[in-house]
C-alpha positions in Angstrom: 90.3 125.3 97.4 92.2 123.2 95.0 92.7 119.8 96.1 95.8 117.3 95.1 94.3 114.2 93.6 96.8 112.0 94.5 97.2 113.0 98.3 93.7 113.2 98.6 93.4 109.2 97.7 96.5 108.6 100.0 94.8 110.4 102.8 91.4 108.5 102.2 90.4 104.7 102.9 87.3 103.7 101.2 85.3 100.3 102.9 82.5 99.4 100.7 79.3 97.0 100.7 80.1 94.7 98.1 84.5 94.8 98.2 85.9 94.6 95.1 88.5 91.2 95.0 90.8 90.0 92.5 91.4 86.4 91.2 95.2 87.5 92.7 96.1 86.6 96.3 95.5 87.7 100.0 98.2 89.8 99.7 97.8 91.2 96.1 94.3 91.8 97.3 95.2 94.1 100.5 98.0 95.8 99.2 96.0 96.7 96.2 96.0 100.6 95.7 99.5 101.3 97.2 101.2 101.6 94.0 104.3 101.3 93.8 104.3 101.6 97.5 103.5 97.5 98.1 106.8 96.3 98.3 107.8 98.8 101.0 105.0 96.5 103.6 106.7 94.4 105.7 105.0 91.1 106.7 105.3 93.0 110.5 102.7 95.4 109.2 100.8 93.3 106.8 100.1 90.9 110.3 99.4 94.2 112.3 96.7 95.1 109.9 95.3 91.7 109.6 95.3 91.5 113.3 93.2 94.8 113.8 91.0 93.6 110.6 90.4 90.1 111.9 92.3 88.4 109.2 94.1 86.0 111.3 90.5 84.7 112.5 90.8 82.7 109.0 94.0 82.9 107.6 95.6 79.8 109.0 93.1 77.9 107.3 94.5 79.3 103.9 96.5 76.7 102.6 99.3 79.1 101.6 98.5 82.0 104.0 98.8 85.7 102.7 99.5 84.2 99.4 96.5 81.6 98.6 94.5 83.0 95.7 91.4 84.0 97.1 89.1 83.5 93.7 87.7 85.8 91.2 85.4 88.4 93.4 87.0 86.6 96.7 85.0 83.3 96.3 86.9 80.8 98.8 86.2 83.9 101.2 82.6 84.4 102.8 81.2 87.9 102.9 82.4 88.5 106.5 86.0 87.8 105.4 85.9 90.2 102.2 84.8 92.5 104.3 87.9 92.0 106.5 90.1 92.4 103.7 88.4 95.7 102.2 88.5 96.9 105.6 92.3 95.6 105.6 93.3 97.4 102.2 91.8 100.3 103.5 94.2 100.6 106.5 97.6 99.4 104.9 97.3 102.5 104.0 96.9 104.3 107.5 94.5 106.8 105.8 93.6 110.2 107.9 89.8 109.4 107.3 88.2 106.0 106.6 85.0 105.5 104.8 82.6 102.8 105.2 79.6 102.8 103.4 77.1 100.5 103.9 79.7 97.8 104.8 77.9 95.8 107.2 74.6 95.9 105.6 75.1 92.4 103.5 76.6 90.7 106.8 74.2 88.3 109.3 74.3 89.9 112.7 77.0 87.8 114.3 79.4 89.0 111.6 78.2 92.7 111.6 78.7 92.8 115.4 82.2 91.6 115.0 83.1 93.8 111.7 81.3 96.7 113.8 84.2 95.9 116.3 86.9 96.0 113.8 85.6 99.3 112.7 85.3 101.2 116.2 89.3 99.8 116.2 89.8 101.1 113.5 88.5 104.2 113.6 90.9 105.0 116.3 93.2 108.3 115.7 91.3 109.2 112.9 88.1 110.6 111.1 85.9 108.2 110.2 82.3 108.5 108.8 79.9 105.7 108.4 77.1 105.6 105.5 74.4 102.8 106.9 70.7 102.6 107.5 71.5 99.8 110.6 70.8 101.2 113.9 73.4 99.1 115.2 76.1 99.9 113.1 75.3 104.1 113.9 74.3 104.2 117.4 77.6 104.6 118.9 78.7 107.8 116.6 79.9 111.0 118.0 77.6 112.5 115.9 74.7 110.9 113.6 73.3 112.3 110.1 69.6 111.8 109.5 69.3 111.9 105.8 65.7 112.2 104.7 64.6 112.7 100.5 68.1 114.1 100.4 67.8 116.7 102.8 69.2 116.4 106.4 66.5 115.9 108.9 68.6 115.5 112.0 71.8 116.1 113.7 73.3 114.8 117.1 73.9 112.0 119.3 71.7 108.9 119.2 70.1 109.8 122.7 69.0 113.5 120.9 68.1 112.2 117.6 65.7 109.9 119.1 64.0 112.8 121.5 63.8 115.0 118.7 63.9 113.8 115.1 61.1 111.5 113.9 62.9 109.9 111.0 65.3 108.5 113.4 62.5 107.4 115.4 61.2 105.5 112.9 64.4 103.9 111.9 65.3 102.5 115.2 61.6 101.6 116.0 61.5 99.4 113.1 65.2 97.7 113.9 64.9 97.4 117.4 62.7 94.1 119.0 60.7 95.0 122.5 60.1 92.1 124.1 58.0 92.6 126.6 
């Protein structure tokens, strides 16, 4: 099947561990990738995205908003907050699948748990698949994928995967605390 480059990036929003920023602003930073498509965003749908990304959790205390300069590699932002904003440029531009790889594995728990929100939300109406080794960010998946020395090992819900597939086991025995 031949596929169109250019509707294939359209259709695709990419979430990664380490976001790439620009010394440019909030703005320039989550409209990056829509071409010559950026001016068309309102600021109705630039504060709906930021809304379901979690950006107005620290955007007042931008002094200039949307349009403070966030820093080479986002360095007035901490890694919970670039993380908003990759997960922000991926959704301005309302992709049919989102990708997130690995992009809670650099976060402390507090902020994965609330990125793994914005992500479930995000997910919504669409196909989204999630590359991560954290038991919490997987274990609420339709459907997991237990990669093993390249090779799939396993293939189902959390509750099957750990009945039947011993690398699974192993990974969530190893994340998960019994306190007994």
């Amino acid at each position: 099947r031949i596929v169109d480059l250019q509707e294939y990036r359209e259709n695709v929003g990419v979430v990664e561990q380490n976001v790439p920023l620009f010394d440019r602003s909030m703005r320039d930073n989550i409209l990056y990738g829509l071409n010559g498509k950026a001016k068309d965003v309102t600021i109705a749908e630039l504060d709906q995205i930021a809304e379901i990304a979690q950006i107005k959790r620290f955007a007042h205390k931008l002094e200039n908003g949307y349009d403070t300069i966030i820093g080479e590699r986002g360095v007035k932002l901490s890694g919970g907050e670039r993380q908003r904003v990759g997960i922000a440029r991926a959704l301005i531009k309302n992709p049919k699948i989102l990708i997130f790889d690995e992009a809670t594995s650099s976060l402390d728990a507090g902020t994965e748990a609330e990125v793994r929100e914005e992500i479930r939300e995000a997910s919504k109406g669409r196909t989204t698949i999630l590359i991560a080794h954290r038991f919490s960010t997987i274990r609420y998946a339709n459907r997991i994928i237990v990669m093993e020395e390249g090779r799939v090992a396993g293939e189902g819900t959390h509750e099957e995967l750990y009945r039947t597939c011993p690398p699974y086991q192993r990974l969530v025995n190893h994340q998960v605390v019994t306190i007994q």
